[in-house]
N, C-alpha and C positions, 0 to 999 in steps of 0.2 A: 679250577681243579686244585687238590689240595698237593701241596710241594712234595710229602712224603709219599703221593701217588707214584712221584713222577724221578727220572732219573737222572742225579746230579753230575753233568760234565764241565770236567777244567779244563784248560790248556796250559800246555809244559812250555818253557822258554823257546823251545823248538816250535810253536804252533803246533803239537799234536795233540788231542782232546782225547782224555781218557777217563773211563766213568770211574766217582766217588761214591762207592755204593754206601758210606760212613756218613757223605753228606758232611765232612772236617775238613778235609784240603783244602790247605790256603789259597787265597786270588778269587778271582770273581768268577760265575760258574753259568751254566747253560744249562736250561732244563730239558730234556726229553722226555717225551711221553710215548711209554712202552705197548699199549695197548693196541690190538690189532686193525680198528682204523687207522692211528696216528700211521703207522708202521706201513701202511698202503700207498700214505700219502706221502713217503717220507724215499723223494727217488735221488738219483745222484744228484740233480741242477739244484736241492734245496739242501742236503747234504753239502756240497762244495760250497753253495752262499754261504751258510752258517757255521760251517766246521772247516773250512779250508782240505777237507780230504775227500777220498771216494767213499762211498756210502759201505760198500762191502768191506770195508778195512777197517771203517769205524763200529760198524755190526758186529766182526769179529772179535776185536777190542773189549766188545762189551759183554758178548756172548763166555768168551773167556774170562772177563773177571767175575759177573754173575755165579758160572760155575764154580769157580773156587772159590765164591764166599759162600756156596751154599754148602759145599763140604766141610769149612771152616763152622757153618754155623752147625753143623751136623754134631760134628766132633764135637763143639760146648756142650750142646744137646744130649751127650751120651750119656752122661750121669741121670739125666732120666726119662729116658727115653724107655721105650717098650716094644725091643723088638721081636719080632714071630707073631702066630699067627695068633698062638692060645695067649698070650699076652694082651694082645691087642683083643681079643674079645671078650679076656675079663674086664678089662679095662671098660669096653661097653656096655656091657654088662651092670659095671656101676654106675652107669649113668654119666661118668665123668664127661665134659666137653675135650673133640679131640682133633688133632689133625695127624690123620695117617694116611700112608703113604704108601702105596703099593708100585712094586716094580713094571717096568714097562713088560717086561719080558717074564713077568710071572705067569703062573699057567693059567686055563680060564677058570677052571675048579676053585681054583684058591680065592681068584676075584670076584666070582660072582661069589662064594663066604661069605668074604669081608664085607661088599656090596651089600649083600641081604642082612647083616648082621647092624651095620651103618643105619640101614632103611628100617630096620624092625622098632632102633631105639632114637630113631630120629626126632618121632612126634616130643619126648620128653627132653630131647638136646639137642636145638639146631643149631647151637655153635661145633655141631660135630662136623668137619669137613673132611671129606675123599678126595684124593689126588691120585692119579697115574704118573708119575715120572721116575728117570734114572732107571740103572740097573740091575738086578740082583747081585753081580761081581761088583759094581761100586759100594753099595749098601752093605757085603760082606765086608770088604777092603776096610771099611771104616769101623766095623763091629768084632774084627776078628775072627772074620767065619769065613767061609768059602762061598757062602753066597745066602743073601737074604733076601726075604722076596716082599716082608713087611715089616712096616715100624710106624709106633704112631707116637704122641707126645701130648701132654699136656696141656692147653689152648692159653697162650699168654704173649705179653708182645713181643717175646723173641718169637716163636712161632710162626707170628703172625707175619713176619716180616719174613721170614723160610718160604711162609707160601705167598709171598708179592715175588720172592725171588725164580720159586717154581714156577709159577704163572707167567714173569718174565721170560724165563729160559724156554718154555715153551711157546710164547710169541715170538722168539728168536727164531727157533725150531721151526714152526710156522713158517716164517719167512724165508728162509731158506730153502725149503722145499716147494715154495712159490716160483723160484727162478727159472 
């Protein structure tokens, strides 16, 4: 599997192992694999082998830095970013490759749009990808609105690494509501 699949953990002088989602932090590093087999197979007794902690506290750990780098990568992203709805369908419209982003909590009207609008221009750009996550009140927070319910971008490697972090966050998510 290739290393930037998978998720770089260090450990502080203290023994505790905290994810370097930069993949820079000095010392030697532990990989995890975020995907939701790994994440089935991954209970406390292999947790504690490998990490010296409980499995729910190092999950947390990661859950919580994942999300602040994906608002952090958000905020870069704002200078060209396209958020609304008529924004994001001219955008498809050009045919441009895209990754956008619809709120979890948007309405269904709005999703099935975007959705049908995704699927219309697909056949001419399948690097166009849909995602469901976050929330309208985060999405505003970051745009200076009161609430936004879509935003899409450009397709290029920062991007791309926004949605390893979405997909992440939502295998966390996942696991969580497994318990």
């Amino acid at each position: 599997m290739d290393k930037r699949a998978l998720l770089r953990l260090v450990g502080d002088d203290d023994g505790v192992w905290w994810p370097d989602l930069r993949q820079k932090a000095p010392g030697r590093g532990r990989y995890l694999c975020l995907r939701s087999e790994c994440l089935r197979r991954l209970n406390d007794r292999r947790v504690q082998r490998l990490f010296g902690t409980q499995r729910d506290a190092l999950l947390a750990r990661i859950a919580d830095a994942v999300g602040r780098r994906i608002v952090e990568l958000m905020h870069r992203l704002k200078g060209r970013s396209l958020p609304g709805r008529e924004a994001v369908t001219q955008a498809l419209w050009n045919r441009d490759p895209l990754l956008v982003v619809v709120a979890e909590d948007a309405s269904t009207g709005l999703v099935d749009r975007i959705a049908q609008a995704v699927q219309k221009h697909r056949a001419d750009q399948e690097a166009t990808l849909l995602v469901r996550a976050g929330r309208m009140a985060e999405y505003g927070a970051i745009y200076d609105r009161a609430q936004l319910a879509v935003v899409a971008w450009g397709r290029d490697g920062l991007t791309d690494r926004l949605m390893q972090l979405i997909g992440w966050q939502q295998q966390l998510g996942v696991r969580e509501e497994m318990k």
